[in-house]
Structures are given as structure tokens and as C-alpha cells.
VOZALUM-433273 format. One record per residue (C-alpha): residue number from 1; residue in three letters; x, y, z. Coordinates in pm, 1 decimal, decimal comma. Example, Ala and Ser with C-alpha at 12.3 -4.5 7.8 and 13.67 -1.06 7.14 Angstrom:
<vomis>
<1 "ALA" <1230,0 -450,0 780,0>>
<2 "SER" <1367,0 -106,0 714,0>>
</vomis>
This chain:
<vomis>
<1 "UNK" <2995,8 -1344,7 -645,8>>
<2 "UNK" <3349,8 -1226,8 -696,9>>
<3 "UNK" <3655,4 -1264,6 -477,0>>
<4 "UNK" <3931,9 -1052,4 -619,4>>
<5 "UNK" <3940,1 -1177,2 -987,5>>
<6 "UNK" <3769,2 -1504,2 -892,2>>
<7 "UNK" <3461,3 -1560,9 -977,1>>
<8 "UNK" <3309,1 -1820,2 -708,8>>
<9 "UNK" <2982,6 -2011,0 -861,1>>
<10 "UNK" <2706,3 -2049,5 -669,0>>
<11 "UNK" <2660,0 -2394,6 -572,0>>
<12 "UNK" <2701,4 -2611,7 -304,5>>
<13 "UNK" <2958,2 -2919,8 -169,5>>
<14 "UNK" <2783,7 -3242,3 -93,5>>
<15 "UNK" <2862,7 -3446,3 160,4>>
<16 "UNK" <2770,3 -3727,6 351,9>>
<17 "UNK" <2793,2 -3913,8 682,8>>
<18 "UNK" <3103,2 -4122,6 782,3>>
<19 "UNK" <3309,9 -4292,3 1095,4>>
<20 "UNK" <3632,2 -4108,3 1209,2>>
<21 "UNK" <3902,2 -4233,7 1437,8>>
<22 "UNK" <4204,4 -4000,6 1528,2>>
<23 "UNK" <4543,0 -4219,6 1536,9>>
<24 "UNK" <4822,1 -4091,0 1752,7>>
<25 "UNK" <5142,0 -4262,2 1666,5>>
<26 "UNK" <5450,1 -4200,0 1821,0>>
<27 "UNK" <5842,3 -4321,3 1781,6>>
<28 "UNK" <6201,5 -4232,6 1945,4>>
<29 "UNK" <6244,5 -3966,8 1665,8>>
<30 "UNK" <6013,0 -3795,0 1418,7>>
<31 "UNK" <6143,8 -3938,0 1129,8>>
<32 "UNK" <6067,8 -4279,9 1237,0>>
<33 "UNK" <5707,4 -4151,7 1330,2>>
<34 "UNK" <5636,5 -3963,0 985,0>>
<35 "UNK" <5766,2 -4292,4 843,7>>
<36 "UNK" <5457,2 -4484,9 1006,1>>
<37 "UNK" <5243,7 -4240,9 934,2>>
<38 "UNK" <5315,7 -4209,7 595,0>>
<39 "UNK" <5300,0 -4587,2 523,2>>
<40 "UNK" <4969,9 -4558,5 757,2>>
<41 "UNK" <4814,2 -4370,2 536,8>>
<42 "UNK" <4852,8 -4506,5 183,7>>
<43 "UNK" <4645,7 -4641,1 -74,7>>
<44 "UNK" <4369,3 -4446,4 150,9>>
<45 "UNK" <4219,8 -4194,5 -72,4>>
<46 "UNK" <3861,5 -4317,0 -155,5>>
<47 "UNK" <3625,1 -4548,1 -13,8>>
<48 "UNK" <3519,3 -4614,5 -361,2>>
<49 "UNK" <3831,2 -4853,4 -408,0>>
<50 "UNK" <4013,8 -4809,8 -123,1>>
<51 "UNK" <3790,0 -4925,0 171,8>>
<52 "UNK" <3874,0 -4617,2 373,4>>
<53 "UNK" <4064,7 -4249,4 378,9>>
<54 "UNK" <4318,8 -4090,8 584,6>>
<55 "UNK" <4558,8 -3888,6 608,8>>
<56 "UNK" <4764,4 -3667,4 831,3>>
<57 "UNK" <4586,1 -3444,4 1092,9>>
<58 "UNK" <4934,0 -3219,2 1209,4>>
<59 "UNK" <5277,6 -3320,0 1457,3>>
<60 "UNK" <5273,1 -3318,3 1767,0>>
<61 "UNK" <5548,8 -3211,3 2022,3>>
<62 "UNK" <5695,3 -3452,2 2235,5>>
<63 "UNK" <5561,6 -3245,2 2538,2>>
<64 "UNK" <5219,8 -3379,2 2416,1>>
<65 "UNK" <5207,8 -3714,4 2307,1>>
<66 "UNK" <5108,1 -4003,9 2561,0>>
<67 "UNK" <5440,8 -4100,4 2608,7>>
<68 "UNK" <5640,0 -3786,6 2578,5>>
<69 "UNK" <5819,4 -3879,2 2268,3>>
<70 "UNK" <5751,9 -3739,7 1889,6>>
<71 "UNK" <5414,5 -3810,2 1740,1>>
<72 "UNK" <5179,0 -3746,4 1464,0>>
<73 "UNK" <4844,4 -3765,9 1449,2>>
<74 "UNK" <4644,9 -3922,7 1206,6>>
<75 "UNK" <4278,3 -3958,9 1107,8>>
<76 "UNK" <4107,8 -4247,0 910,1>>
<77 "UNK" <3738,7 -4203,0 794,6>>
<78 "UNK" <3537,1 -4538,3 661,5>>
<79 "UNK" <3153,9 -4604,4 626,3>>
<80 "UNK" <3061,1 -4787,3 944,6>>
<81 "UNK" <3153,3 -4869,4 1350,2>>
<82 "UNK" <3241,0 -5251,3 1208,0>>
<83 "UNK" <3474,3 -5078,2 935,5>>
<84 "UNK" <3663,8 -4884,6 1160,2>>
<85 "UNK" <3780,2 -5169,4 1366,6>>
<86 "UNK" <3862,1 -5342,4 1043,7>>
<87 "UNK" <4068,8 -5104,7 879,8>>
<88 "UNK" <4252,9 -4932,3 1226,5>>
<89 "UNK" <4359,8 -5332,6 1307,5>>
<90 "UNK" <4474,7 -5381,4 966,7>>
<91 "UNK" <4625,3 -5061,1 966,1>>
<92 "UNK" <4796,4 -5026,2 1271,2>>
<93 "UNK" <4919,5 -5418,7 1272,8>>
<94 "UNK" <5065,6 -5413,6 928,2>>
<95 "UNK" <5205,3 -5013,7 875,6>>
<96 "UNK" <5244,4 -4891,5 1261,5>>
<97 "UNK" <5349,8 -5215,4 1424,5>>
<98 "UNK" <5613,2 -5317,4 1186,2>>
<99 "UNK" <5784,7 -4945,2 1206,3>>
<100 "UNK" <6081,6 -4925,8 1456,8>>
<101 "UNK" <6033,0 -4787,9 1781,3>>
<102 "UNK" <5669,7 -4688,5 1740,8>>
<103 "UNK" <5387,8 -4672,3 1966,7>>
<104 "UNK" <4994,7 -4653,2 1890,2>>
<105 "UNK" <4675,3 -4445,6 2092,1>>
<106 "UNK" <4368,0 -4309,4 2061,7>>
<107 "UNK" <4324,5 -3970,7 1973,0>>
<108 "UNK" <3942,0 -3951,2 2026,0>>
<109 "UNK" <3819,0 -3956,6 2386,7>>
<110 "UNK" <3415,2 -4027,1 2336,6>>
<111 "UNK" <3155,3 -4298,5 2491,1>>
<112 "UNK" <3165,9 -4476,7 2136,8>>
<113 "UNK" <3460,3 -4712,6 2099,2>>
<114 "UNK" <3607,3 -5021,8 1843,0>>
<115 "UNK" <3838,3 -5319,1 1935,2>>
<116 "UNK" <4194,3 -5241,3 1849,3>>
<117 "UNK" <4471,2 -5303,8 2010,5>>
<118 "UNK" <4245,3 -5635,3 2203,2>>
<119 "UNK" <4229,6 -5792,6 1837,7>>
<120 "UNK" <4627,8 -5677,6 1804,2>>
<121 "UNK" <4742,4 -5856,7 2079,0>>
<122 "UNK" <4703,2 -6219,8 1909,5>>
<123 "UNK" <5010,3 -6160,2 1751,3>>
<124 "UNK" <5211,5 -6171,5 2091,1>>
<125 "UNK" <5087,9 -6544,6 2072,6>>
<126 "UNK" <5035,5 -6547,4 2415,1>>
<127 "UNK" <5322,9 -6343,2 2563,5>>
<128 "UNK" <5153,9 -6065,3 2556,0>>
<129 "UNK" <5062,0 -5831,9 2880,6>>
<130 "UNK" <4758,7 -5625,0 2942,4>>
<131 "UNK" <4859,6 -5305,8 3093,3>>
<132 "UNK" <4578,6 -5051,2 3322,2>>
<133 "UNK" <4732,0 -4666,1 3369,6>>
<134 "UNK" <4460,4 -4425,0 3511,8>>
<135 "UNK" <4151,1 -4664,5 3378,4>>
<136 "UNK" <4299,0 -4694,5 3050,3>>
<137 "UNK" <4385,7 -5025,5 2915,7>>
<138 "UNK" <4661,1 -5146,9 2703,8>>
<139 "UNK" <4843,1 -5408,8 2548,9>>
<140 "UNK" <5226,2 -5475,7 2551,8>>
<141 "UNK" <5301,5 -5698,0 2268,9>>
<142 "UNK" <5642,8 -5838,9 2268,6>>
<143 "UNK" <5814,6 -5731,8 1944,1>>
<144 "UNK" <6209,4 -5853,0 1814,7>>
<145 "UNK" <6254,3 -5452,1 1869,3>>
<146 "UNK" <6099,1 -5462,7 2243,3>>
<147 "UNK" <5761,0 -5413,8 2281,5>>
<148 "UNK" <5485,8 -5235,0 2090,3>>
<149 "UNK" <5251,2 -5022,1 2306,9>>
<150 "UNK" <4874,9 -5023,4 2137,9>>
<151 "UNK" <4556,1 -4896,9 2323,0>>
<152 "UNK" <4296,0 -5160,2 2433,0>>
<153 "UNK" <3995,4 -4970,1 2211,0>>
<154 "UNK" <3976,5 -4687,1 1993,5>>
<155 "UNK" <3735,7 -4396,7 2004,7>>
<156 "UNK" <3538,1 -4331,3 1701,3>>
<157 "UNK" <3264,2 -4116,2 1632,1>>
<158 "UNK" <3015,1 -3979,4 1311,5>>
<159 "UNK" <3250,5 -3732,3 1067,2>>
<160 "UNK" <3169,1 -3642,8 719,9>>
<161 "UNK" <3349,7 -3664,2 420,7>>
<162 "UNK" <3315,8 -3559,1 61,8>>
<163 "UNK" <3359,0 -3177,5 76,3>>
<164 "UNK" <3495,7 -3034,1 -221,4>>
<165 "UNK" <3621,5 -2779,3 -368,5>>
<166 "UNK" <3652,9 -2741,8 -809,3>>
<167 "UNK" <3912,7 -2492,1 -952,2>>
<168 "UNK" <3861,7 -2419,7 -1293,7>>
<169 "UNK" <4169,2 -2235,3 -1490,0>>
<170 "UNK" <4192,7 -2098,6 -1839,2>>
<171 "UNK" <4571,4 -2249,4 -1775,4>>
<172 "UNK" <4656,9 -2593,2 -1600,7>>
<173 "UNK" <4911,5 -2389,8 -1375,2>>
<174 "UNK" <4661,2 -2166,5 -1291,1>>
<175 "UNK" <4403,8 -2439,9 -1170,7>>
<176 "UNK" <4663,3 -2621,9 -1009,5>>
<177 "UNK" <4819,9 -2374,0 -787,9>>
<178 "UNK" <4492,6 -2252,0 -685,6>>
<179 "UNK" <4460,0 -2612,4 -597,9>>
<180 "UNK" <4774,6 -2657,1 -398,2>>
<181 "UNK" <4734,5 -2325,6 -187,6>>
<182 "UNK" <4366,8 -2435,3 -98,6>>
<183 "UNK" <4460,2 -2776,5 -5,8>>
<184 "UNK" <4762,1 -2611,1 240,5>>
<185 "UNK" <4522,1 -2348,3 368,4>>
<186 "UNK" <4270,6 -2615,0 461,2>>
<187 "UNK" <4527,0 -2828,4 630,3>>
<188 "UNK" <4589,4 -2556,9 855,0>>
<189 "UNK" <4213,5 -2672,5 1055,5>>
<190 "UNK" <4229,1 -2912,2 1367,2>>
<191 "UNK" <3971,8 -3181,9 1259,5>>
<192 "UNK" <3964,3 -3204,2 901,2>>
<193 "UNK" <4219,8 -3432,8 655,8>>
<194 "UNK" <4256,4 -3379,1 277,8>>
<195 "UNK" <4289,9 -3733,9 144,0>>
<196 "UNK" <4420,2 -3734,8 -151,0>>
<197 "UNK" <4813,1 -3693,1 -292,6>>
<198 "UNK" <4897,3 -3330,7 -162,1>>
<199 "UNK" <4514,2 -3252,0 -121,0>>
<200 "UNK" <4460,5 -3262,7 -507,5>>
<201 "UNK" <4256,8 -3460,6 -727,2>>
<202 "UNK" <4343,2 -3462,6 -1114,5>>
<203 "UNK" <4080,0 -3724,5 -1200,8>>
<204 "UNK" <3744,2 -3603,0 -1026,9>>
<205 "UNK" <3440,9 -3859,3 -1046,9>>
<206 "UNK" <3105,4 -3884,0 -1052,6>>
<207 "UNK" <2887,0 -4160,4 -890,7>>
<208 "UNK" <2766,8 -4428,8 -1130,4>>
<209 "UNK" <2912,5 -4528,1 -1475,9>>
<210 "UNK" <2759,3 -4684,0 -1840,3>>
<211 "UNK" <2979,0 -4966,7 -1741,5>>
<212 "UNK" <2838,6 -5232,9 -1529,3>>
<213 "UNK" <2908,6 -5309,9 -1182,9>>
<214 "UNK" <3162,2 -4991,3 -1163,6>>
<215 "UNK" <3034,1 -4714,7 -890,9>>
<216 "UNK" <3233,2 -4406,9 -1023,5>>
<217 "UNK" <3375,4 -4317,1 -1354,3>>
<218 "UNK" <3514,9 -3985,2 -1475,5>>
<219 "UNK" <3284,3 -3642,1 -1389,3>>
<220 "UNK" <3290,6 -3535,7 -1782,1>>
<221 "UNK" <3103,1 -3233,6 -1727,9>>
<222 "UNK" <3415,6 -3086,4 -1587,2>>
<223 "UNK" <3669,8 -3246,9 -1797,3>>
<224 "UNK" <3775,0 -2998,7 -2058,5>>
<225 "UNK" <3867,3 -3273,1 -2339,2>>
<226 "UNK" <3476,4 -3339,4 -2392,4>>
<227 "UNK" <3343,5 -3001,3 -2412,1>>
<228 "UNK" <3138,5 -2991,8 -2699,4>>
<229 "UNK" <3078,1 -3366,0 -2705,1>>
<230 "UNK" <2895,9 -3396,0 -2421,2>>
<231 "UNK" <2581,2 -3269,1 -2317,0>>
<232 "UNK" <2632,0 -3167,9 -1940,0>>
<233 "UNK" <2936,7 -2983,8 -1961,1>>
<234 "UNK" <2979,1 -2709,4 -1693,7>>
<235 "UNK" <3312,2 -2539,2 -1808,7>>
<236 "UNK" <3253,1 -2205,1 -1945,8>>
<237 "UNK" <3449,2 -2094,9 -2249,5>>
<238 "UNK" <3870,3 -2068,3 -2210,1>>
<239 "UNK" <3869,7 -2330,3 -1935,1>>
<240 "UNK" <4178,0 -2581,5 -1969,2>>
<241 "UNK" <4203,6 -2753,1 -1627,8>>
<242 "UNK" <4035,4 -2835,7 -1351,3>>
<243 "UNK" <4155,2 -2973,8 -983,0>>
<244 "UNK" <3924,5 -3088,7 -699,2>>
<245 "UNK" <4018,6 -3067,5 -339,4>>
<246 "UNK" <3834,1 -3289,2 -128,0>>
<247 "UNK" <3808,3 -3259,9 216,9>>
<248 "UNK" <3669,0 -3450,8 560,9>>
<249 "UNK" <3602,7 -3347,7 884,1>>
<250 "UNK" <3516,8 -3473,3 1236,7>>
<251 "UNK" <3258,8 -3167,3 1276,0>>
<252 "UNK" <3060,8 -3013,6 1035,2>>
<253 "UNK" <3206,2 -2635,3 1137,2>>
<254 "UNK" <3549,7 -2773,6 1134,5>>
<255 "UNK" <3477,8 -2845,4 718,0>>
<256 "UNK" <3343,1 -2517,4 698,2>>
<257 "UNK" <3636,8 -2355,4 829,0>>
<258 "UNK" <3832,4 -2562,4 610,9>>
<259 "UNK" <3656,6 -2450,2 290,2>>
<260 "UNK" <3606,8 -2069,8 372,8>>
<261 "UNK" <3947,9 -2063,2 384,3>>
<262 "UNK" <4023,4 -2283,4 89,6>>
<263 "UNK" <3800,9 -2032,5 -123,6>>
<264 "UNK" <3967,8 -1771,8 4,0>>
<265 "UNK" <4317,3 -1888,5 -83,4>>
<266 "UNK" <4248,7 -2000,8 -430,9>>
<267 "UNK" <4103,5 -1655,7 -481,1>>
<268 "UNK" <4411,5 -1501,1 -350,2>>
<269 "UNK" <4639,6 -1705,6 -619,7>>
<270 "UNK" <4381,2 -1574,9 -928,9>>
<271 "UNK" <4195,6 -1874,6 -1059,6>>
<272 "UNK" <3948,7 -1779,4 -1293,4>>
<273 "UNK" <3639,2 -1998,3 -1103,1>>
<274 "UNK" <3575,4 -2210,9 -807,7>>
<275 "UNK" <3275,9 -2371,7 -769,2>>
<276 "UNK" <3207,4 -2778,4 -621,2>>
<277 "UNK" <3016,7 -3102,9 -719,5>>
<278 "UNK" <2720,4 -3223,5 -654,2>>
<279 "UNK" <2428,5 -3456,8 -736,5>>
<280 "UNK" <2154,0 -3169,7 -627,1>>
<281 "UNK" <2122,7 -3312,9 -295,0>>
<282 "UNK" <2084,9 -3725,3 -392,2>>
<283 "UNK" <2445,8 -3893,9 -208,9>>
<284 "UNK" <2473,7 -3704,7 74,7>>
<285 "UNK" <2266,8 -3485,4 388,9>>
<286 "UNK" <2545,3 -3184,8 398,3>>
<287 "UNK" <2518,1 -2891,3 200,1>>
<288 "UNK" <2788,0 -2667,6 173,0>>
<289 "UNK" <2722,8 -2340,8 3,8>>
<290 "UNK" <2991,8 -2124,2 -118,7>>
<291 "UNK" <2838,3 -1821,9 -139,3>>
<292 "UNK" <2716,5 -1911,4 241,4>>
<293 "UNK" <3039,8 -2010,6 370,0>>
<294 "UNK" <3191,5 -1656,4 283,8>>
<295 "UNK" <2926,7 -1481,2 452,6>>
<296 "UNK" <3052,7 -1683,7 748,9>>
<297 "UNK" <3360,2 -1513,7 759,2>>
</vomis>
């Protein structure tokens, strides 16, 4: 199939089943809030490594937020319930807490929830002062800046994550900014997060490795260096580059949305191919078909 001068492979995405939590975190100003956010986020691009992945969701206007003030929202993905409570406590203590003027809530409103700001509230070492506003608990922890604001629980709920999207390019440039305007017409769906810097991945992977006791290693069949020396290669002839974009969403048509459109826009900026990994059905229950998912639209 063919999409302007791109010719889109057909394949599928695989995915598989994770946790998601939607952050709201809020400040006096925006800048302060995109601070936390930003340090919120790091080192959160992989569960491979990095335990969990996030990223941000969109702002949000000051009309909007729980307290009226400037927020963002944020959503963090990890393998289980018991992660999520892990990784939002450790997040939220050490990059949300410590940030000037900010306060923390729950973005998800659902019957399954984690302990958050309950397990937060140690640090107050005692002075701290549960607070109940229309059935909704919180905890006022006394902070050298005043007080941080943190909800009692967090919602969480099953998400998936590992949709991709591979650009191939006879030209790095070409791959690349094929890349970059998928990744910012993805971002443009409520529900999903791109994890990784900007959306891209430069160093796609493949589960497994000759190496012992390491779960990933580098996807040669799409890296253009070993074409010819390796058996499994899937570039065809000309290609110089390719860049992943991986996304995750909180619904399964949310990440469809997501990558219609991101086919769509790397068509639009003339890469040669997009196509997306997978291991034929093996590490994950989603199937996303590109040739399916523009039908859809």
C-alpha cells in the first residue's frame, strides 16, 4: 500500500498489557510546573532498564486543574498494580515534592486505586494533616516552602504500551523528520504518551540478546550497518536510517488514533517506508495493523 510516495509495509505493531496512572501536577506558574514535570519524567523511557515510562500527556489551563492554578498532566505506565505505587511514590516524593510551589492529584477517576500520597505523608514526620473535600482524601505535608498538597490514592487502570512505528529513509534526514512529525502528530491524542526523547528512538531493540542475563540488545535486522552480514535483515536496498516511534496508550482506540495519524504524517513528509516491529505475535496480545489502521480512517 502506498500513501503519497510512501510505501507503508504490511505488518503489524505489537503490543502488550501494562498499568497507567495519569499525574496532574500543578504550581503558582507554568514554568515551575513544566519544571516538575520534566524532572518527573526522566530516566523513564523503557521498562527494560528503567522500571517504568512516562511522559507528558498535554497543559492544562488554570480554569481546569484541581486547584485553579497551572498544571500539566502526566502519565506513567509500569508492569503491575504493586509497581505503580512504587514508582508514583518515588516519583512524586523525590521530582514533584521537592519542586517549589507544586501540588500533586490524580488524573484517573476509576474503582482501581494505589497508595500514594498515604505512603507520602511519612515525611511530614508526624505533622502532617489529613484533609476530606467532597469524599476525597488528602494529605497536607508541611514543607520549608508551606505545604505540599498530594492525593490520598491514585487511580490506575490496564493501558498498553509498545506501539511502534519504523521509518526507513534512503537519507538519515529523511527518516528522521518523518520521525519527528509522527511523534508530534501522535502527541496531539488525549490518552497516549510517546516515551522516549522527543518521541524518537535512534537505537531500536529487540527482545533477548547472545549475551547472558541481558533482555534486549540492538534489532540488527533494521540497522543499516549490518546489511549484508546478517541474515534477517529487513531494509530493502538504498536504506540509510531508520527511527522508531514508540507509543502507549490508556485505550486501545486511543493508540490507534495515535498511529493512523502518525502514518499519515510521516507519509506527508516523504519517507521512503514505514512499517513496525514485531516478534509475529510472541511478547504481546495487541496487534496493530497498518494497512488496517488506514482503513480506519
Amino acid at each position: 500500500m502506498r500513501v503519497g510516495k510512501t510505501e507503508v509495509v504490511d505488518t503489524f505493531a505489537e503490543a502488550f498489557g501494562m498499568w497507567g496512572a495519569r499525574v496532574i501536577i500543578t504550581a503558582d506558574t507554568k514554568n515551575w510546573a513544566r519544571a516538575a514535570a520534566q524532572s518527573f519524567t526522566g530516566f523513564a523511557t523503557s521498562v527494560i532498564r528503567c522500571k517504568c515510562e512516562a511522559a507528558v500527556e498535554c497543559e492544562i489551563s488554570d480554569t481546569d486543574t484541581p486547584d485553579l492554578r497551572p498544571g500539566i498532566s502526566v502519565l506513567l505506565f509500569a508492569m503491575s498494580e504493586k509497581d505503580m505505587s512504587a514508582r508514583l511514590v518515588e516519583r512524586i516524593g523525590q521530582c514533584v515534592m521537592t519542586c517549589p510551589t507544586t501540588a500533586c492529584y490524580n488524573g484517573l477517576e476509576n474503582g482501581t486505586t494505589v497508595p500514594v500520597g498515604q505512603r507520602l505523608r511519612f515525611f511530614g514526620d508526624g505533622h502532617q494533616i489529613a484533609k476530606v473535600v467532597g469524599g476525597r482524601k488528602f494529605w497536607r505535608i508541611p514543607i520549608m516552602g508551606g505545604e505540599f498538597l498530594v492525593d490520598d490514592v491514585f487511580g490506575v487502570q490496564p493501558a498498553i504500551g509498545g506501539g511502534n512505528l519504523l521509518m526507513l529513509g534512503r537519507s538519515g534526514r529523511t527518516a528522521l523528520r518523518a520521525a519527528s512529525g509522527a511523534a508530534d502528530a501522535m502527541r496531539d491524542v488525549a490518552g497516549v504518551f510517546l516515551p522516549f526523547p522527543q518521541g524518537v528512538v535512534g537505537s531500536g531493540s529487540k527482545v533477548g540478546s547472545r549475551y547472558k542475563g541481558l533482555i534486549a540488545s540492538t534489532n540488527e535486522a533494521y540497522c543499516p550497518t549490518l546489511r549484508g552480514r546478517v541474515e534477517n535483515s529487513e531494509l530493502p536496498e538504498g536504506i540509510a536510517a531508520v527511527y522508531e516511534v514508540v507509543v502507549n496508550g490508556l485505550t486501545e482506540d486511543a493508540l490507534r488514533e495515535a498511529m493512523r495519524r502518525g502514518i499519515q504524517a510521516a507519509a506527508e513528509r516523504g519517507v521512503d517506508y514505514v512499517s513496525a516491529g514485531n516478534y509475529g505475535g510472541t511478547l504481546g496480545q495487541y496487534k496493530f495493523h497498518l494497512y488496517e489502521l488506514l482503513e480506519s480512517g
